[in-house]
FIGU-400101 format. One record per residue (C-alpha): x negated, y negated, z. Coordinates in steps of 0.05 Angstrom, whole numbers, padded with zeros to 5 digits, always signed. Each point is the difference from the previous one (the first is absolute). Layout:
// residues N
XYZ
...
END
This chain:
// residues 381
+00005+00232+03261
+00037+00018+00065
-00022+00065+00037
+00054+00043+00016
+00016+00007+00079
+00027+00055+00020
+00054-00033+00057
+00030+00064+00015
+00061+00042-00033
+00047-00043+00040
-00012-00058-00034
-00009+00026-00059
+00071+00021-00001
+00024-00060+00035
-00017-00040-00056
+00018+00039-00055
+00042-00032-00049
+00003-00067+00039
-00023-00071-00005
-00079-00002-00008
-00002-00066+00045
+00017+00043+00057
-00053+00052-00024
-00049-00047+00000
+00020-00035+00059
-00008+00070+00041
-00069+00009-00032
-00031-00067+00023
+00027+00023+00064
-00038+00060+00000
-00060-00034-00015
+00000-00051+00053
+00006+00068+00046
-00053+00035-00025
-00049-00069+00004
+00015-00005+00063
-00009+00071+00022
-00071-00013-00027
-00015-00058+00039
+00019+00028+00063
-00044+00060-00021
-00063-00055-00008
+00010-00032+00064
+00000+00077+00036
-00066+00017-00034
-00032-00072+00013
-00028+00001-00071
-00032-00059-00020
+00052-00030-00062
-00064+00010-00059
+00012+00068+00020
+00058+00051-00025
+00001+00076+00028
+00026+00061-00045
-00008+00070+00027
-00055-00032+00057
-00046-00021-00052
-00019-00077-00006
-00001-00029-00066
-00047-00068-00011
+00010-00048-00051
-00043+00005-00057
-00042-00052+00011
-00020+00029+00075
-00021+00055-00048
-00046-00037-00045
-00036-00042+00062
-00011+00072+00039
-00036+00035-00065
-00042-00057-00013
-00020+00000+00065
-00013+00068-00001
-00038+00004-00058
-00040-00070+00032
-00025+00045+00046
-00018+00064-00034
-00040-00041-00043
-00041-00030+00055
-00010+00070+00039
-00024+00021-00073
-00047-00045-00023
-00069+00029+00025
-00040-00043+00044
-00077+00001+00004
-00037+00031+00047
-00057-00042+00032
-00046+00051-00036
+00025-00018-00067
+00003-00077+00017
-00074+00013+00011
-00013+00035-00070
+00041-00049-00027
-00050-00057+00027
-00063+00041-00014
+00014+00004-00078
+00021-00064-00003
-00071-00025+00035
-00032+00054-00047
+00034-00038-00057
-00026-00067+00016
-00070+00027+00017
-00002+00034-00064
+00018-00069-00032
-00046-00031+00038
-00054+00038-00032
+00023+00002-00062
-00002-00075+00006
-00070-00007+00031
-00029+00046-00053
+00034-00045-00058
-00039-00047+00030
-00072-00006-00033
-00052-00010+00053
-00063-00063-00007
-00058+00037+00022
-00043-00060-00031
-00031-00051+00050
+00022-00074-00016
-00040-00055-00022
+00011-00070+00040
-00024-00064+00000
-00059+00022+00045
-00030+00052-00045
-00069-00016-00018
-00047-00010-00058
-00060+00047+00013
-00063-00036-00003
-00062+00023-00056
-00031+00030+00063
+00031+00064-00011
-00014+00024-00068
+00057+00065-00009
+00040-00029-00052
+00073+00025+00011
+00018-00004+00083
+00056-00003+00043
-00006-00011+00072
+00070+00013+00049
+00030-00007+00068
+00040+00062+00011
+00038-00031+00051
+00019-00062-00025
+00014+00028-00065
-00040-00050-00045
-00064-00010-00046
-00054-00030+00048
-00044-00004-00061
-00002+00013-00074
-00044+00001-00072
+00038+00030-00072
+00034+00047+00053
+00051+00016-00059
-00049+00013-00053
-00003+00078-00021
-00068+00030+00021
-00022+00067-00002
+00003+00027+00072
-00055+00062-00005
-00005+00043+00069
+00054-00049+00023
+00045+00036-00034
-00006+00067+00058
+00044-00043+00052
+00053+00007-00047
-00013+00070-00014
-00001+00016+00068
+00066-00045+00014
+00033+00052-00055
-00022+00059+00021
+00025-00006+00093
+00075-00008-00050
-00009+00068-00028
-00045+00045+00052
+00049+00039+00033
-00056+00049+00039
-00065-00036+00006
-00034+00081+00015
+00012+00005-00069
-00062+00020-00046
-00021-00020-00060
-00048+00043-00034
-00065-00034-00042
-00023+00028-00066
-00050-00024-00055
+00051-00030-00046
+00020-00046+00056
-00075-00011+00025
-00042-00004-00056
+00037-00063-00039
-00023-00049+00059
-00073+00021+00003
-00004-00005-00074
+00031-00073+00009
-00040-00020+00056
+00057-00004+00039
-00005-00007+00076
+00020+00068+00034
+00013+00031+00071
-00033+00063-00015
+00042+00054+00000
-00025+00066-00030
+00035+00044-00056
+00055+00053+00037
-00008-00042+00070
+00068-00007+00020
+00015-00062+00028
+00061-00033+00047
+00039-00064-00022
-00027-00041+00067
-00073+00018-00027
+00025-00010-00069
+00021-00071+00027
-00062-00017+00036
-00047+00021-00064
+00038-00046-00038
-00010-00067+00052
-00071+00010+00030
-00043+00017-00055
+00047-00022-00053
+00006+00077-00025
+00027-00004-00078
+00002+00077+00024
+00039-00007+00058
+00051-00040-00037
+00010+00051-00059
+00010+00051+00046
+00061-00040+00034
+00027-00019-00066
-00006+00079-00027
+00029+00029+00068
+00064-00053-00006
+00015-00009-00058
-00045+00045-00053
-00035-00041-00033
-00038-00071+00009
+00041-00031-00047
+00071+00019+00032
-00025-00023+00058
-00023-00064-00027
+00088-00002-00015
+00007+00008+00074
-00048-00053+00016
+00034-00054-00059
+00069+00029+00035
-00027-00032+00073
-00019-00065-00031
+00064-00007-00035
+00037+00015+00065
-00053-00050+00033
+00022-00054-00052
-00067-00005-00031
-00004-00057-00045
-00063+00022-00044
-00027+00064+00021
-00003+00064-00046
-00040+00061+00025
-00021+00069-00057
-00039+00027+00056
-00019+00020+00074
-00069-00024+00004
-00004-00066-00033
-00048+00021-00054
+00005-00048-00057
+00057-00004-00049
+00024-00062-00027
+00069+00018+00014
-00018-00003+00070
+00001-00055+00044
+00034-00042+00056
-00009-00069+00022
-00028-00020+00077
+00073-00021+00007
+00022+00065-00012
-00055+00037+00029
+00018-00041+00068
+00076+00032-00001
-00038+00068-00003
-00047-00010+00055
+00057-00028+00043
+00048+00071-00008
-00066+00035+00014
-00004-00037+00066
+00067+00021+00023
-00013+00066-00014
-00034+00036+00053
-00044+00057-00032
-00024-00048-00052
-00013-00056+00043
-00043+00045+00042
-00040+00031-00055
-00013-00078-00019
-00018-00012+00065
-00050+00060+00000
-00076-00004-00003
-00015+00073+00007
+00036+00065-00003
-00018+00072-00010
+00040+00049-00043
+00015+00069+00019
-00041+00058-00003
+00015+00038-00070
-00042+00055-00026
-00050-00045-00042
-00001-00051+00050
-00004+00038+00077
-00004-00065+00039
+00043-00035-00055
-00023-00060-00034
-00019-00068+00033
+00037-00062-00034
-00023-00066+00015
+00037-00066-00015
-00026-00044-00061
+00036-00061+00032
-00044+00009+00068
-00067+00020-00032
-00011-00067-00012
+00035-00037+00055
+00025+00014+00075
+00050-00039-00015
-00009-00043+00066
-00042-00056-00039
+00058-00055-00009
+00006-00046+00040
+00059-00002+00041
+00029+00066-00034
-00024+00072-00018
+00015+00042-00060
+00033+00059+00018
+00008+00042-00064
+00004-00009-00068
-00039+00036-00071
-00052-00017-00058
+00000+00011-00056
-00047-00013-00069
-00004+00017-00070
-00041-00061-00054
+00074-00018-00025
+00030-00014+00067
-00065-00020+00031
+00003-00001+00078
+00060+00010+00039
+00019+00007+00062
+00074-00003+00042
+00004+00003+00071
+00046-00024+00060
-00033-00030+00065
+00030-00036+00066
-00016-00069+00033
-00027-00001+00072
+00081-00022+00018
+00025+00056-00026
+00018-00030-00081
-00004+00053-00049
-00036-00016-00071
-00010+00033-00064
-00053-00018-00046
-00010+00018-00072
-00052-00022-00044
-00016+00036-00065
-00048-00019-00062
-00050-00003+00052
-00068-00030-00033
-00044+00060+00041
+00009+00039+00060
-00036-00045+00052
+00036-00070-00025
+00067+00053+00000
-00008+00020+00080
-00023-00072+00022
+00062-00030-00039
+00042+00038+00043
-00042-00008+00059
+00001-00078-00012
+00082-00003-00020
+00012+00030+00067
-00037-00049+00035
+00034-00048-00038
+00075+00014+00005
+00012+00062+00048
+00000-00050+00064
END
C-alpha cells in the first residue's frame, strides 16, 4: 500500500485531472529530495550509519538489544550469587572431617577386635613336671602362646573368677567414695558356706576402692557381693554385667552366675579365656595395681577404727621374685574341691617381656605355686 505524501496544495492542484505519469513522475522527484535532505543531515551529525536519530534519541537494532540484556543479566547474576566467607569454607571443611572421622569410627568399631594370643609353630608341649592340668603360658608382647596344656577345655575358675568381677565393676563406678552398707543377709550366707571373706561387719559402710581390694587380697566372697549389690542390685544382675564383658571380650567358652566364683556348674571359663581377662586387667590401671598389691589397709569405719588389714593370697605364699630370670608381679588364687587349685597371674622377664600364666585344676596348693614358679622359669626369658 502507498502512504499518502502530503506534496503541498500546489501540487495537488497542479495535477488534478491530468495524466498520472506526470503525478508520479513529480513524486519520485520528491523522494529523491527528501533522501537526500537526510543524508546531508547524517553527514552533519557524524552518526555512525547502524545508527538513525528521531527527536535526539538513538534507536539500536534489535539485536544490540538482546546482546546488552544478556549481558546485563550475566552480570547481575555473578554479583548475586553469594560467595563464602573463609569462615564458612572452614565449617564447611570441619563437618566434612567430622563426617569422615565419624565413619572412621563407625568403621573401626564394625571391626571385631582378637584379644586372643596366637598359637605358632614354636608353642610348646608342657612337660609331666608340672602337674596343673589345664595351662596357658603368653608373651604379651609378641602376641603368642609361649606354652600350652587343654588351654580350651572348660574348667571351673573358683576365686579366679574376682579379676573379672573387678574388670566389671572400674566400667560402672562412677564415684569410687561411694558406700556400700553391710547387713546380715549379705554376711551370713558366706560364713554358713565356708566362704572366704574380708571381714566386714553388719551396718559398716564401706567405699568401692575398699570394696575392690576385699575382693583381690583375701579373696572376700563379701567384698564381691557388696560390688555386685551397690551396681547393679543383686549378685545375679551383676553376674549379666560380667557375661556382657566377656561377650564384648569375644570369650569363646566362659559363662559367669556369680561374683565370687563359688561353685555352679554353669560357671566356668577356660585358661584361654581366663588369659583375655587377665590381659584387660593389666591395662587397666586400678586393677592392675590392686593385683600388684601385697598389703593394704581399709579406712577407718565405725566397727573397724583403724580399718581392716587385707593381705594378698597370691603373695602369702610367694614373693614372687623366685623365677628365674622373671618375677611375678600380680595375679589371684583361687580353690573350691570341683575346680581344685587355681591360680592366674601376669609377670615380666629380666628384658622387660611381659607374661601371663594360668594354670587351673591345680593337684594341691604347693604343686599349684611351684607350677607357676617353674613355667616362669621356663618360658618368661
Amino acid at each position: 500500500m502507498l502512504r499518502k505524501m502530503n506534496l503541498g496544495g500546489k501540487m495537488s492542484e497542479q495535477f488534478n485531472n491530468k495524466d498520472y505519469g506526470e503525478y508520479f513522475s513529480a513524486i519520485e522527484k520528491s523522494l529523491d529530495k527528501n533522501s537526500q535532505a537526510v543524508k546531508k543531515q547524517d553527514k552533519s551529525t557524524h552518526q555512525s550509519p547502524r545508527h538513525r536519530i528521531f527527536g535526539g534519541v538513538i534507536k539500536l537494532r534489535p539485536w544490540v538489544f538482546a546482546v546488552a540484556i544478556l549481558m546485563v543479566a550475566v552480570i547481575l547474576l555473578i554479583v548475586a550469587i553469594p560467595k563464602k566467607s573463609d569462615a564458612e569454607n572452614n565449617i564447611s571443611s570441619a563437618i566434612e572431617s567430622a563426617d569422615d572421622s565419624v565413619s572412621g569410627v563407625k568403621e573401626s568399631k564394625e571391626e571385631k577386635i582378637n584379644y586372643f594370643a596366637e598359637y605358632t609353630d614354636s608353642t610348646s608341649t608342657i612337660s609331666d613336671k608340672i602337674v596343673s592340668q589345664n595351662i596357658i603360658v603368653i608373651n604379651c608382647d609378641s602376641n603368642t602362646v609361649v606354652a600350652a596344656r587343654n588351654a580350651t577345655e572348660r574348667c571351673y575358675p573358683a576365686s579366679t573368677t574376682k579379676i573379672m568381677t573387678i574388670l566389671t565393676a572400674v566400667d560402672y563406678i562412677t564415684d569410687y567414695n561411694k558406700t556400700f552398707t553391710f547387713s546380715y543377709e549379705v554376711t551370713d550366707p558366706f560364713h554358713e558356706e565356708g566362704a572366704t571373706i574380708a571381714g566386714y561387719a553388719n551396718n559398716e559402710a564401706v567405699n568401692m576402692t575398699d570394696l575392690i581390694y576385699g575382693a583381690i587380697l583375701p579373696s572376700g566372697a563379701d567384698a564381691t557381693a557388696g560390688l555386685a549389690i551397690s551396681i547393679a542390685g543383686s549378685e545375679e544382675e551383676f553376674a549379666k554385667l560380667m557375661n556382657k564383658k566377656a561377650e564384648e571380650l569375644g570369650l569363646k567358652n566362659t559363662h559367669f552366675t556369680n561374683a565370687s566364683g563359688l561353685f555352679d556348674k554353669n560357671h566356668y571359663t577356660t585358661p584361654e579365656d581366663m588369659a583375655v581377662i587377665v590381659r584387660e586387667a593389666m591395662k587397666n590401671e586400678l586393677c592392675r595395681k590392686v593385683l600388684s598389691t601385697y598389703q593394704y589397709t581399709t579406712a577407718a569405719t565405725l566397727q573397724h577404727p583403724e580399718g581392716i588389714q587385707l593381705t594378698s593370697t597370691l603373695f602369702s605364699y610367694m614373693y614372687g621374685t623366685e623365677p628365674e630370670g622373671s618375677d611375678i608381679l600380680g595375679g589371684k588364687t583361687g580353690f573350691v574341691s570341683e575346680s581344685g587349685y587355681c591360680i592366674a597371674s601376669f609377670g615380666k622377664s629380666d628384658e622387660g617381656t611381659e607374661y601371663i600364666c594360668v594354670t587351673l585344676k591345680g593337684a594341691g596348693l604347693w604343686p599349684t605355686v611351684y607350677d607357676q614358679i617353674n613355667l616362669y622359669t621356663q618360658y618368661a626369658k
